[in-house]
N, C-alpha and C positions, 0 to 999 in steps of 0.2 A: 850611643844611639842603638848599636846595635845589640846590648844588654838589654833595653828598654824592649825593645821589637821582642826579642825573645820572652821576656816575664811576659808580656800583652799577650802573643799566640799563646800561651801554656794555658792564661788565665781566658780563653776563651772556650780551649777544651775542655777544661772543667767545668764547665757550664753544661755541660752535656753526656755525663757521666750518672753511671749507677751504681752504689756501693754494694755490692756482692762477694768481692773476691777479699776479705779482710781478719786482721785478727781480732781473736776472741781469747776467752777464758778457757775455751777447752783446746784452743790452739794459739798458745800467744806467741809463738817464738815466729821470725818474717828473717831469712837470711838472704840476701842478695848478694853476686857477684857481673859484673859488666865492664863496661867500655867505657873514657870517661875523655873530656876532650877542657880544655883551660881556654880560655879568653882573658888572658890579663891587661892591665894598661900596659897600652904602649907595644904590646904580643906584634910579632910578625906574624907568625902562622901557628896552626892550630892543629893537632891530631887526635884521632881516638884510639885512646892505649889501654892495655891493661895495669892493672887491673884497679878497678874501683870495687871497694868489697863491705858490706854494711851486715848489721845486725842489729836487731829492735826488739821488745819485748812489752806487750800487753799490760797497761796499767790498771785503768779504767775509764770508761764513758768516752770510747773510741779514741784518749789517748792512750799511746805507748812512748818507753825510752830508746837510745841506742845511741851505734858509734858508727861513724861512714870514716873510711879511709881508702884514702886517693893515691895516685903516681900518676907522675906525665913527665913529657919535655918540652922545655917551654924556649921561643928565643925571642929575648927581648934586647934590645939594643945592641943588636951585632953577637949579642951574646946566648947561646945555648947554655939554658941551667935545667938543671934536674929538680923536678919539685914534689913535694908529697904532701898532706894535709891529713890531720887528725882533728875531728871533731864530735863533743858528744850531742845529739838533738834530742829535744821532743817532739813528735809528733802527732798531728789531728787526723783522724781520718776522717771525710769529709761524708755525712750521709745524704747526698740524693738520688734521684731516678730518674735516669733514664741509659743510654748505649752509644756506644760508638762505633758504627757499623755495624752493628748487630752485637757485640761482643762486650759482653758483663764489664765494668771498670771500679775501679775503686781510688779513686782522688783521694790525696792529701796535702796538707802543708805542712812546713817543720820551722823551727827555730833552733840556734844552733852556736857553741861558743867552742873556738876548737887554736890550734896552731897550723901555720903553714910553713914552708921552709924554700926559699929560691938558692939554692948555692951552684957552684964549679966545683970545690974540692971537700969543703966540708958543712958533711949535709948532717951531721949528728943535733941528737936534741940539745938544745940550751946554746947554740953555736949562735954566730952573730947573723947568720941567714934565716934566725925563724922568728917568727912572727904572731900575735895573740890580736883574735878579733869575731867578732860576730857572726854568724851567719843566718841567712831565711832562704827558703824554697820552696818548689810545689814538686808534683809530682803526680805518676796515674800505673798503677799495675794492672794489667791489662790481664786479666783471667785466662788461663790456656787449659788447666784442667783444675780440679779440687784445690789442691796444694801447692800449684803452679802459675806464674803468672809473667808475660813479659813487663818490664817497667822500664819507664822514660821517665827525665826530671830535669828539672834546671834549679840550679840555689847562685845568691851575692853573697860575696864572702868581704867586707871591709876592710883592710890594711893599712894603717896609718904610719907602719913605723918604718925605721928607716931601712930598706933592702928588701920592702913588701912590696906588692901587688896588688890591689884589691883584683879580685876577678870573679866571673861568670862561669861556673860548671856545669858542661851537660855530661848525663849519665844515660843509657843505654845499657838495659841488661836482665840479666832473669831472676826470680825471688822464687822463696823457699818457702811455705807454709804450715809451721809443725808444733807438734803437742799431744796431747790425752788422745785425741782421735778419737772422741765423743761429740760432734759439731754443735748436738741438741743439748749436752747435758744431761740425757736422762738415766745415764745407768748404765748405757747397753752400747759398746764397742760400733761404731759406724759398719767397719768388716760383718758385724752379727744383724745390724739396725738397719732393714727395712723400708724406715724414713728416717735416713740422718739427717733431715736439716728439719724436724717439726717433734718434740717432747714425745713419748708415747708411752704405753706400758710392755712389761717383759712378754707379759700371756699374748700380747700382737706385735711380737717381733719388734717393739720400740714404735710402732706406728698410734698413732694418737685414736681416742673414740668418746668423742666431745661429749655425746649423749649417753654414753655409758651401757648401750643398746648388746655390748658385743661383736658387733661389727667395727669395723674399722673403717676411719673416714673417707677414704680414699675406695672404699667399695660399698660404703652407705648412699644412696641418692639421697637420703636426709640426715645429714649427720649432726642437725639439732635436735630434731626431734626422733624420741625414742619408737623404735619400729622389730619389727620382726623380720626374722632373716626370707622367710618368703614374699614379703611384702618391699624386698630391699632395702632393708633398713628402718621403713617408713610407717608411718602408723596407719590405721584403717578404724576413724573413729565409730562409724556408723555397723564396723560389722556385715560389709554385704560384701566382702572379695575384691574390694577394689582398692586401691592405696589413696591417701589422702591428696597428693598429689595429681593425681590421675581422674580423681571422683568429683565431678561437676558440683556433686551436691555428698560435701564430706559427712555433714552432719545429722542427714535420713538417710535411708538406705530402699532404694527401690523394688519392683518387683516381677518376678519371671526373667531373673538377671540384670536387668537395668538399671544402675547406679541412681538412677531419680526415679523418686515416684509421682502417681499424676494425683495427685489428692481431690481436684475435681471430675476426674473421668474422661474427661472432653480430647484425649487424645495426643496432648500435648503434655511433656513430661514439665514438673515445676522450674526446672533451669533456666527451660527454655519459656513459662508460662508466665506473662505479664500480670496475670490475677489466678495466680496455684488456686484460692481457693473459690473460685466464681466458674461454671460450664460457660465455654466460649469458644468460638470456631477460631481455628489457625488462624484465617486470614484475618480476625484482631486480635493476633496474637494470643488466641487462649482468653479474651475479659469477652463479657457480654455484650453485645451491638445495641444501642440506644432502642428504646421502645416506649416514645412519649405515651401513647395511647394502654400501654400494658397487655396489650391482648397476644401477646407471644411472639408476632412478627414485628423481625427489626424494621428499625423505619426506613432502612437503606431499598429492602423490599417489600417494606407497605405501601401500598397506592390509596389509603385512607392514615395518614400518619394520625391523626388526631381523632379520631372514633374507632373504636372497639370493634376488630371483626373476625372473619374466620381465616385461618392458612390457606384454604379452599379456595377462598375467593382474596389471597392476596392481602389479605388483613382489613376487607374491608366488610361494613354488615350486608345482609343478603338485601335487604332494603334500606339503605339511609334514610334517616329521618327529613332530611330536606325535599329528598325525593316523593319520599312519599306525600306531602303535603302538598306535593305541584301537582302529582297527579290528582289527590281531593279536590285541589281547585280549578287546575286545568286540563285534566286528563281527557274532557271532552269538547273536541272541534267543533261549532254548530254553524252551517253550511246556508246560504236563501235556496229558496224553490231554484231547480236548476241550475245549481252551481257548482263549481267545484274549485273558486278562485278564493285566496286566504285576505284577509283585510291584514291591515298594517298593524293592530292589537295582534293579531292570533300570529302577525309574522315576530314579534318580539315574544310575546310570550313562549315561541318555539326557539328564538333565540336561546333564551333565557335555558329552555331546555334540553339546550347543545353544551351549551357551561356545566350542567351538573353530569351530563353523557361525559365530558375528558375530563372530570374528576373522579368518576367512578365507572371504571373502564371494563367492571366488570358487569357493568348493567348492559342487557339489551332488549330490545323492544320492540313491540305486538301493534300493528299499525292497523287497524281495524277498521274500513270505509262501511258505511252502510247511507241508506237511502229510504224515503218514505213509499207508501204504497202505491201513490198518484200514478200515471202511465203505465208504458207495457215492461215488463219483469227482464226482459233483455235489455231494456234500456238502461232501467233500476242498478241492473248488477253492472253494465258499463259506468256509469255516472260515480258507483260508489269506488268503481275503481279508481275513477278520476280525483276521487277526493284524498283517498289513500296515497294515490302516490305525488297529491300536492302536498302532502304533509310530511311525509320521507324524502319528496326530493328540497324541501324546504331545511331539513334536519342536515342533507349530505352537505350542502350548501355553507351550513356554519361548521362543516368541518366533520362532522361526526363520520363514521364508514359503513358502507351500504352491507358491508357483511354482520353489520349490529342490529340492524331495519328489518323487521319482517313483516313487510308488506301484505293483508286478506285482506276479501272486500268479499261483501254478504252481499248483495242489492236491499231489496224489500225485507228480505228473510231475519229472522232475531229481532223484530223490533222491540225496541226497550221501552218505547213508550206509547200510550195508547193512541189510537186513533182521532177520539172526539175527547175534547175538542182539538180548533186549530191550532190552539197553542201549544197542546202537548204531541200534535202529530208531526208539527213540521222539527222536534227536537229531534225525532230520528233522522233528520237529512244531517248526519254528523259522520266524525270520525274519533273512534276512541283507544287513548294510547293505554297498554299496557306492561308491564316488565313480563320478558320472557324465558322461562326457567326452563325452557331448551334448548336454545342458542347456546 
């Protein structure tokens, strides 16, 4: 059981390991010396002795070969023996990723065919105390510096025969890392190289220059693409001083310093420009504001979105055609003999005339009372007052604002139409609307 617990913990560790610290081709040789502790059937107790002492050597494709040789003392049935074990392995070393407490590791496992020896007196080779059998293990070198590394391991060793043991070894101890002392391969002594752990050339110290730029990768901010040493490595496709990197817009080249240029004028550099080639104010981003009617104001501020008018007046015409047609038919109020009260036609039809005042906001209006020549001339000119301002206060009424209304009143005076006969005299008891172009 308690074999069993042990391989389980090992085999968890290694779950959790990075292969870093390991041999290679420019460093195959791995010498290890430690502490080495026996679990055999039947053991009483257990110590960590010296010396257990190993040596391996790089084959290929993260196998290597070697020999591990053991001593302990062992006591099993009352009996203290002296035992020592010789076996040759192969080993895997194990490639994943990741750490164990922060600290580089490099996992393996081994296979392994060796002799073991339990005696009292005579412990020589080929004696009736030694024994031939299998072995397997795992194991983790724990990285301490380049060439150095602590390592822990547990291996079963099988004994079938007779004066064997089968048992469980753990080992504790430090490993050796050695060779060419070329780690990359490339030619150039680690002590001389730079970057010893990345291929490079002689002209940069062993350090590698992917792009072939002259720079070296590790001081290129673009070490794929080919650059210039003032640009950092990096290239500058457009020519304007900026590095590709850095330049919003790699592929034109802006102007009065500007990495972008504004190709439509409108103030807004193309990067940042939703339509580069369309004039368009910031606030939509750089593209043109809708303008159903086309007469240059957007429709956000036209107050005639749908007829053609001037920026002056908000986009809208100086006279609408709707407008003007109400004035040809109703522009003039006509009043009975002494009066100045409106009939329920002239009250709608002024309705009607409040509707086109809040669609075009930029019209205002000339409220013009006049009066015929009948009675005294200060009556005349009150009366037409009264007409006047039942037709402006008729207008505030549906809403329109009294600062749009320009209320005159003539009495008698200006009459528009002739005296004789009665029918053309009493048309001057009126009031006549017009648009006023100095409001």
């Amino acid at each position: 059981m308690k074999m069993k617990n042990h391989i389980a913990t090992l085999g968890l560790i290694l779950c959790f390991c990075q292969s870093i610290y390991s041999q290679t081709e420019e460093n195959p040789w791995l010498f290890g010396v430690g502490f080495n502790s026996i679990n055999a059937e039947s053991s009483e107790s257990t110590n960590y002795k010296l010396p257990s002492l190993s040596i391996s050597r790089y084959i290929f494709n993260n196998f290597s070969l070697g020999i591990n040789y053991s001593e302990n003392d062992v006591r099993i049935s009352n009996q203290d023996l002296y035992f020592y074990s010789i076996d040759g392995i192969i080993k895997y070393t194990i490639p994943v990723e990741s750490k164990i407490l922060g600290t580089y590791a490099d996992p393996y496992i081994f296979l392994g065919y060796g002799l073991s020896n339990y005696g009292e007196n005579d412990i020589s080779f080929g004696s009736l105390n030694t024994s031939y059998g299998p072995s397997f293990g795992a194991g983790i070198n724990f990285q301490l510096s380049k060439n150095i590394a602590l390592n822990t391991g547990v291996s079963y060793k099988s004994l079938n025969e007779k004066n064997a043991y089968s048992n469980l070894q753990h080992v504790v101890g430090i490993k050796f890392n050695f060779g060419k002392g070329d780690s990359d391969g490339d030619g150039i002594p680690d002590k001389k190289d730079h970057c010893p752990d990345l291929p490079g050339l002689i002209e940069l110290n062993g350090c590698p220059d992917s792009d072939g730029d002259g720079i070296k990768d590790e001081d290129d901010q673009c070490p794929n693409f080919t650059g210039s040493l003032s640009m950092g490595g990096c290239p500058d496709s457009d020519g304007d001083g900026v590095s590709d990197p850095n330049d919003p817009c790699p592929d034109s080249s802006g102007l009065n310093g500007s990495p972008c240029p504004d190709s439509d004028g409108d103030g807004l550099k193309d990067d940042i420009d939703n339509c580069p080639n369309e004039f368009g104010p910031k606030s939509n981003a750089g593209c043109k504001l809708p303008d159903l009617d086309n007469d240059g104001v957007p429709n956000t501020l036209d107050r005639c979105p749908n007829e053609p008018g001037s920026s002056e007046l908000y986009g809208c015409p100086i006279l609408p055609e709707s407008l003007s047609s109400y004035l040809n038919n109703y522009g003039e109020i006509f009043f009975d003999f002494d009066s100045y009260n409106l009939n329920s036609e002239q009250k709608m039809n002024l309705f009607n005339l409040s509707e086109l005042l809040k669609k075009y906001k930029h019209i205002n209006l000339n409220i013009d009372g006049h009066a015929s020549y009948e009675g005294e001339s200060d009556y005349n000119m009150l009366l037409s007052e009264k007409r006047s301002n039942s037709v402006k206060e008729s207008l505030i009424s549906d809403g329109i604002q009294n600062i749009r209304l320009n209320k005159r009143f003539f009495g008698e005076e200006n009459p528009n139409y002739a005296n004789i006969p009665l029918s053309e005299r009493k048309k001057n008891r009126r009031v006549r609307i017009s648009v006023n172009k100095d409001l």
